[in-house]
C-alpha positions, 0 to 999 in steps of 0.5 A: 313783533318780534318776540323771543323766548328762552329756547331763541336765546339759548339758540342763538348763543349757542349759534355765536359761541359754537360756531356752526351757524347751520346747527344753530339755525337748524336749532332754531328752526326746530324750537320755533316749529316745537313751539308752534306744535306746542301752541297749536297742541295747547289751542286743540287742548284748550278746544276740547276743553272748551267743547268739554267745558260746553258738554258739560255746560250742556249736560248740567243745563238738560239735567236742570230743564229734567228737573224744571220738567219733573216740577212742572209735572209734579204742579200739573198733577197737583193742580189735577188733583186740586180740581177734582177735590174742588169738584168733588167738594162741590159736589159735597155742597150740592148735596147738602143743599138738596139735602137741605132743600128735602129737609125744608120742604118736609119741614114744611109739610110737617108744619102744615099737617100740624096746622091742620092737626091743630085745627082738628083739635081746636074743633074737637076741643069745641065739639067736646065743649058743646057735647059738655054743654048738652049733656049739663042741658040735658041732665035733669032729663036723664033716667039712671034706669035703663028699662024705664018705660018712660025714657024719652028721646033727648036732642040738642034742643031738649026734650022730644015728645011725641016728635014734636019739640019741647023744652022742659026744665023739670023731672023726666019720670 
């Protein structure tokens, strides 16, 4: 309650043993006013301190949402960046496969025209075996001269005289 500090004393002291209790209570008076100005100096420093302190707080907390901003920013531009990759990349792959698919379906055609080459082979080869064939029927009827007068017409069933058919098996001349 009552509470009393250095300056209290030395007023009061100075009060009993200089007589004057006027001064002394004047004396008093001025250290509790001192006092009370010095607290309520101390409380207005300990405000701006506390204000500072809170503008500080305030400047330190704006700084780290910047910088939580800054962050943000960077992995939505990153993420920008990583999309259009991924679309790019997919459109990588689609080509690839049209690609692929142009390459089959020639693939494909190619197969099939060597298909049919192999059929037209297979029937040349057997055109040319039945062509062997005749011309070892036809051999004994063959003349070496070729202004003989009696060459006769030679077919794949044999001789042709008269244009009737005939078959012979021996000597043409």
């Amino acid at each position: 309650m009552f509470e009393l500090n250095i300056a209290d004393i030395i007023g009061l002291v100075s009060l009993l043993f200089g007589g004057g209790a006027i001064g002394g209570i004047l004396t008093w008076k001025y250290t509790k006013s001192k006092a009370a100005a010095e607290a309520k100096l101390a409380h207005a420093e300990a405000e701006k301190a506390e204000v500072d302190t809170s503008q500080a707080v305030a400047d330190m907390m704006g700084t780290i949402q910047d910088g939580y901003q800054k962050m943000i920013e960077a992995q939505n531009n990153h993420m920008e960046e990583m999309k259009q990759y991924a679309d790019q990349q997919k459109t990588y792959i689609q080509e690839l496969k049209d690609d692929r698919n142009a390459i089959r379906e020639e693939r494909n055609k190619m197969q099939k025209r060597l298909g049919q080459l192999n059929d037209e082979l297979d029937d040349v080869k057997r055109t040319v075996a039945r062509q062997g064939r005749q011309i070892e029927g036809m051999r004994p009827f063959l003349c070496g001269d070729l202004q003989c007068k009696k060459r006769q017409l030679v077919t794949d069933w044999g001789l042709v005289v008269n244009n009737q058919r005939q078959r012979e098996t021996g000597d043409n001349k």
